[in-house]
N, C-alpha and C positions, 0 to 999 in steps of 0.2 A: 500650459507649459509647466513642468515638474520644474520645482525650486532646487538650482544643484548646491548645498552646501562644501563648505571649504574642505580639501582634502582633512586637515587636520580636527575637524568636528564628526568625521566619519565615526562612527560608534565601533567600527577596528581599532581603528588608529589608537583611539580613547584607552579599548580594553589593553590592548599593548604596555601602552604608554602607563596607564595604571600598575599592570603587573611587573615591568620593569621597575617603576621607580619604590614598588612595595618590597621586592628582590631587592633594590639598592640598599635601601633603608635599613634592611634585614642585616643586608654585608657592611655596611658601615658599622652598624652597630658594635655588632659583633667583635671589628676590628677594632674599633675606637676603646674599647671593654678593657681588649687585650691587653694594647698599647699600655692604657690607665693603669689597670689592675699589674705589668712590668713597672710602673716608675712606680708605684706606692708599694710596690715588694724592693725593688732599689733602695726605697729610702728608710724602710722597716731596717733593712742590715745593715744602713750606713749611721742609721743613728740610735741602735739597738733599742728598737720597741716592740709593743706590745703585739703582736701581728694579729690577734683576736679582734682587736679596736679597729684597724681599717678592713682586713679580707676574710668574712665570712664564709663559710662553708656549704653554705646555701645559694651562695654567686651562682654559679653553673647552674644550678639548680634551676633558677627562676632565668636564667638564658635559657635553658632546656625546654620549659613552660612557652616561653614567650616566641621562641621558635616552630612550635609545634602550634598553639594560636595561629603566627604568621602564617603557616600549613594551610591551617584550617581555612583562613582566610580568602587564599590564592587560591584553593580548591573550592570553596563556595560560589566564588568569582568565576571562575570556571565554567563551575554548571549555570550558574546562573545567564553568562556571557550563552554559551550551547543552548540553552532553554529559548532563551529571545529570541534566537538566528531563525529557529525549529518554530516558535509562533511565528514567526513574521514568513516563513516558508508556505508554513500551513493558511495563514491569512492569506497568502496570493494563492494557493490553489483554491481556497475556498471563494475568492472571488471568483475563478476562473471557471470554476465550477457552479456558481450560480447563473452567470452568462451564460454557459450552453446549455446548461439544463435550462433555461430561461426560455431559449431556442428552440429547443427540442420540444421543449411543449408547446409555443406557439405555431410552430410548423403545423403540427395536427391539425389545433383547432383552426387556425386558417382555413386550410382546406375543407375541414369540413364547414364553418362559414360556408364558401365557396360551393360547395354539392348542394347546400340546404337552397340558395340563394335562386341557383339553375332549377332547384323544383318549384320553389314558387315562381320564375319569372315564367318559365319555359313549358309546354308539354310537349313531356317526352314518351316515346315509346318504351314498352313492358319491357324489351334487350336495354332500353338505357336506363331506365332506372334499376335495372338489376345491376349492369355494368358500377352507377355511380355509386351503392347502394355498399357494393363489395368496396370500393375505395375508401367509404367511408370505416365499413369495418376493420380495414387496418387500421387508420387512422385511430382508431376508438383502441384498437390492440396496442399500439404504439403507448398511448398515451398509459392502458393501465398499467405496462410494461414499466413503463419509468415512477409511477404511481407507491407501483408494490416494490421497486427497489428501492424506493425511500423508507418504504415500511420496513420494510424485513429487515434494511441495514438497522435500524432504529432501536427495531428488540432484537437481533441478535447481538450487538453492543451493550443496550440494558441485559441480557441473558432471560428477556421474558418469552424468547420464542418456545412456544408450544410443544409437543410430539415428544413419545418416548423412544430410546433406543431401542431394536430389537434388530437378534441376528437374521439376516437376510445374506440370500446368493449374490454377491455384486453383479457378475453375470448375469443372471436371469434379469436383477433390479433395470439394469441398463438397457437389455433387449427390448423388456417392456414399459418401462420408456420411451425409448426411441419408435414403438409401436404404437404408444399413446398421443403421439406426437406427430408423427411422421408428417400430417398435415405443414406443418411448419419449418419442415426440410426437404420441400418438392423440390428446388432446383438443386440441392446436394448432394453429394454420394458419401451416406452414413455407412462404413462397412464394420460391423462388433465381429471381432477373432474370436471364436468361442475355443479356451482351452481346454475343453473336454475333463473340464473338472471343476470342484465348485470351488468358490473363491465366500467364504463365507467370513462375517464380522459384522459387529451390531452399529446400524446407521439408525438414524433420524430421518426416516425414508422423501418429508418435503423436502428439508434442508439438503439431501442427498441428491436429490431431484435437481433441486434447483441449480446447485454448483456443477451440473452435468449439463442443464442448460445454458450457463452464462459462460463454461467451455466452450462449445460448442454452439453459438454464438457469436464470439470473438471469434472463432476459428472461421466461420463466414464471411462476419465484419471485413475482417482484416485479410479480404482475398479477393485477387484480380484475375482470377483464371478465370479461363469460359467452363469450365464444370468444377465448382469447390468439390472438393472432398475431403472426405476424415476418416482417418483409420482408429480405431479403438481395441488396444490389445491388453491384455490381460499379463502380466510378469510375477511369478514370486523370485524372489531373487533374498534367499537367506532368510533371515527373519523377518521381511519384508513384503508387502504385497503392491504391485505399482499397475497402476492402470494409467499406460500412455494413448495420450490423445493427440496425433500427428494431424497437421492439415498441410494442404498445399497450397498456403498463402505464400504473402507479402516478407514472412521472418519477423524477426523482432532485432533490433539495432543493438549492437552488445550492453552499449551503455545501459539499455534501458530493463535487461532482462532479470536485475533484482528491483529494479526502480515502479512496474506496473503493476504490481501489487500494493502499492500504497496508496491512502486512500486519495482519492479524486486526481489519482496522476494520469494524464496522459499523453502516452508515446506520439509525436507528431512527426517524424524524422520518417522517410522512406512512405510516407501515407500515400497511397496516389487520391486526387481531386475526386476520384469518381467514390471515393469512399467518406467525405463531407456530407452532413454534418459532422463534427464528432462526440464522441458519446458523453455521459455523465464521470469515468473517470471511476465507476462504482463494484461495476461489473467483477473484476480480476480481484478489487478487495474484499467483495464479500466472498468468493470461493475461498482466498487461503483461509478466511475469517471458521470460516464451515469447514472447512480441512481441520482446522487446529481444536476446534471441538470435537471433529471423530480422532483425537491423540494421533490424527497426519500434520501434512504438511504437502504444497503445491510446489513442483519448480519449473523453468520454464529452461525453454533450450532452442537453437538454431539447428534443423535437420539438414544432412551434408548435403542435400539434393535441392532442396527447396521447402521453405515453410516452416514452421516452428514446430515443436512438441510439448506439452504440459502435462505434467506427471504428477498423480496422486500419488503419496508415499503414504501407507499404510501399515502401524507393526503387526505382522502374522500371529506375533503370540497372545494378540485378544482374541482369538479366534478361539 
């Protein structure tokens, strides 16, 4: 059972009540100065003295000082109040994120446990061990899948990931792609809009790869039709070059369409049951992550019909 503490030991309440009564202190002060600094000019003219000996010319001065201290102070307090909120946010996603990734990988090996177990107890026929054999190889894809998203996340944060830039067709990049691939999109309908023109700019052709896989991907994931599909179109729009990736999922809940970019967040609002487990939370952060390294940016959007959109924003003028 979690320990509930007294509303007033809430670490809000606290920071409130701190920066109220530092603001108090500030205005009293201030006023109190005033007040003072009026009777000791009263009694300078009432009993003709030397006005040098009690009000300095530096008063104000060092209110000035010591107001801008109090500034600094209340804006320290601040950030530092903000900072704490933002660990302890990030603490509960990274908890939350060691639990399913926890999951996600014992699911695997479970099963494969479970195939290895049926060859030793069992003899089986040549159709079933090839049967069991393919079950296992997902399993084993699965597993390197969440594997190498640790990795990659890891050095592209440190900046030690590998490959250099060069210009490449995005268009052609993507067709063959998706033709190098294609094994791993049997039950979806990939369809690339070829603009009938090249769409050229210098990528990191893994890194590029990759954030075209973990689109497309989610764009799966997160879809309840009896045939997914994805459209992929090609836009310059100004100085701009955007490559929309439309699918005809689930959508994405408004709340959450600047929120699924951050690291290890995930959208659980509108999921249906058949799409459990859920994922590592990593996927959508490592694409803007590689977006912002080719000088883009990802955004994501609800399509008027059904399904979401996610948009590579790329500037035309590196081209």
């Amino acid at each position: 059972m979690v320990k509930r503490f007294p509303w007033f030991l809430h670490p809000v309440f606290i920071f409130i009540f701190s920066i109220l009564a530092l603001a108090t202190s500030l205005f009293l002060y201030i006023y109190w100065y005033i007040r003072v600094s009026a009777g000791v000019q009263a009694l300078v003219r009432r009993y003709n003295l030397d006005a040098s000996q009690f009000l300095e010319a530096q008063t104000w001065v060092v209110i000035l000082v010591l107001s801008i201290l109090v500034t600094i102070i209340l804006a320290g307090t601040l950030i530092i109040f903000v900072y704490s909120q933002k660990m302890v946010r990030l603490n509960r996603l990274q908890h939350e994120f060691i639990n399913n990734f926890t999951h996600e990988l014992k699911t695997p090996v479970t099963s494969l446990k479970l195939y290895l177990e049926t060859f030793l107890k069992h003899e089986l026929t040549r159709e079933e061990q090839i049967k069991y054999i393919r079950y296992m190889l997902q399993d084993t894809e699965r597993l390197a899948e969440h594997i190498n998203r640790i990795l990659n996340l890891a050095k592209i944060e440190t900046k030690t990931y590998g490959g250099e830039f060069v210009t490449a067709d995005l268009v052609q990049t993507v067709q063959q792609f998706h033709q190098h691939n294609i094994h791993l999109f049997r039950n979806c309908i990939i369809r690339i809009h070829d603009p009938g023109k090249a769409f050229l700019y210098p990528i990191n052709q893994p890194l590029f790869e990759m954030l075209v896989m973990n689109i497309l991907t989610n764009g799966i994931k997160y879809n309840d039709s009896e045939q997914p599909g994805i459209d992929i179109r090609f836009v310059r729009i100004k100085n701009k070059l955007h490559i929309r990736f439309e699918d005809n999922g689930i959508g994405i809940e408004k709340g959450d369409l600047k929120k699924i970019f951050r690291k290890f967040y995930q959208a659980a609002a509108g999921r249906p049951e058949s799409l459990l487990p859920r994922g590592s939370g990593l996927g959508l952060y490592l694409v803007q992550n590689i977006a912002r390294m080719h000088k883009g940016k990802v955004i994501a959007a609800n399509r008027p019909e059904a399904g979401a959109m996610f948009t590579l924003i790329l500037p035309a003028q590196r081209v």
